[in-house]
C-alpha positions in Angstrom: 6.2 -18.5 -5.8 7.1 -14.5 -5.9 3.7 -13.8 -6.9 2.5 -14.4 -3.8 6.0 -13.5 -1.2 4.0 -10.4 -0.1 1.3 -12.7 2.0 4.7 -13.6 4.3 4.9 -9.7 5.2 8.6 -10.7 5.8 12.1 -10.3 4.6 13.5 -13.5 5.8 15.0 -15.5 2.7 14.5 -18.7 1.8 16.6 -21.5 0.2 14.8 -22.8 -1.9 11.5 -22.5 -3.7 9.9 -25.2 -2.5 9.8 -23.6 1.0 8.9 -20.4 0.5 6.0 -21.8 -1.6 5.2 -24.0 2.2 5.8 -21.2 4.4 2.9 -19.5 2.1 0.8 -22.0 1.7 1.1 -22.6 5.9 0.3 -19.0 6.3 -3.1 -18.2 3.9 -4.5 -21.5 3.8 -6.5 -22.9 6.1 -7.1 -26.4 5.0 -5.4 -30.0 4.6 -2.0 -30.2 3.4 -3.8 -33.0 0.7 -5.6 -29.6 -1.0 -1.9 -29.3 -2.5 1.1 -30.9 -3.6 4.7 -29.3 -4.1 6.6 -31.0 -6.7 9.8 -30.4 -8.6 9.0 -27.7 -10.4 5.2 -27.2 -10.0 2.5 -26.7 -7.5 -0.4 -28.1 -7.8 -3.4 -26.6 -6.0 -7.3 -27.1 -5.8 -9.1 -24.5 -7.3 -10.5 -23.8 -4.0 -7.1 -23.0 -2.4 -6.0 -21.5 -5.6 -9.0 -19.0 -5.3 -7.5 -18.4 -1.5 -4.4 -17.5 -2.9 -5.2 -15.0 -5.2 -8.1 -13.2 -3.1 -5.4 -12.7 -0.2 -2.9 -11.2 -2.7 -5.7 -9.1 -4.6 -6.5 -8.1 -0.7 -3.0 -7.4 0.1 -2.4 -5.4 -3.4 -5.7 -3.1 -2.8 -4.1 -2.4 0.7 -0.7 -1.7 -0.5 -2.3 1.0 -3.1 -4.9 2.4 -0.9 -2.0 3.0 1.5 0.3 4.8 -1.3 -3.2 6.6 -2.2 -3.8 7.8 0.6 0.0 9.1 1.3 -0.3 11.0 -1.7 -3.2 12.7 -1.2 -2.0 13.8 2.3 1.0 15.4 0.6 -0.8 16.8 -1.9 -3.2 18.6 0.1 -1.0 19.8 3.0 1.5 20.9 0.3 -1.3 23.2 -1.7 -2.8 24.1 2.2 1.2 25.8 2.7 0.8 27.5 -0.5 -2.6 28.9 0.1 -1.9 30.0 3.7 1.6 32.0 2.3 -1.0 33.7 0.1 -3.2 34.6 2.0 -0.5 36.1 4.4 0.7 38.2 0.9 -3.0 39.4 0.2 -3.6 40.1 3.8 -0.2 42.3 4.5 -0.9 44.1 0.9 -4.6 45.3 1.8 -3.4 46.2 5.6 -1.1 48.3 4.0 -3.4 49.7 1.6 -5.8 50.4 4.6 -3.0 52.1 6.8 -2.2 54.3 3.7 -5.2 55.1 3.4 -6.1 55.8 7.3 -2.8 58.1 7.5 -4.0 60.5 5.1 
């Protein structure tokens, strides 16, 4: 039932297992409630709602690390464009000196 809690996209808790798996189950899949049967301890699912399942979680999973990705690489390059750009300032003061020095004699 936690292996699929991030198709909900939300925090709300539930009491028991058995509906949190139903609040899931409502939410991804689109056909009959006779596809699946909640029992004690076990869900039982068709392959074809099984294969639902896991293709909206493999979705979901490729968006969460696409998203992290991408906020990495963002960081990374704006951090190393601040450190390029404070260089550049360095080389640029050192050869306007070197120019006025060499302009004043």
């Amino acid at each position: 039932s936690y292996r699929y809690n991030v198709l909900l996209r939300s925090n709300k808790e539930y009491p028991s297992n058995s509906e949190l798996c139903t609040a899931v189950l409502e939410k991804v899949v689109e056909s009959a409630a006779d596809d699946y049967q909640i029992g004690v301890s076990k869900i039982f699912l068709k392959k074809t709602i099984f294969t639902q399942l896991e293709s909206c979680r493999m979705q979901t999973q490729s968006w969460a690390a696409l998203t992290i990705q991408k906020n990495i690489r963002g960081f990374i390059t704006r951090r190393n464009f601040q450190y390029f750009k404070e260089k550049t300032v360095v080389i640029q003061s050192h050869i306007r000196g070197h120019q006025a020095r060499l302009e004043s004699q």
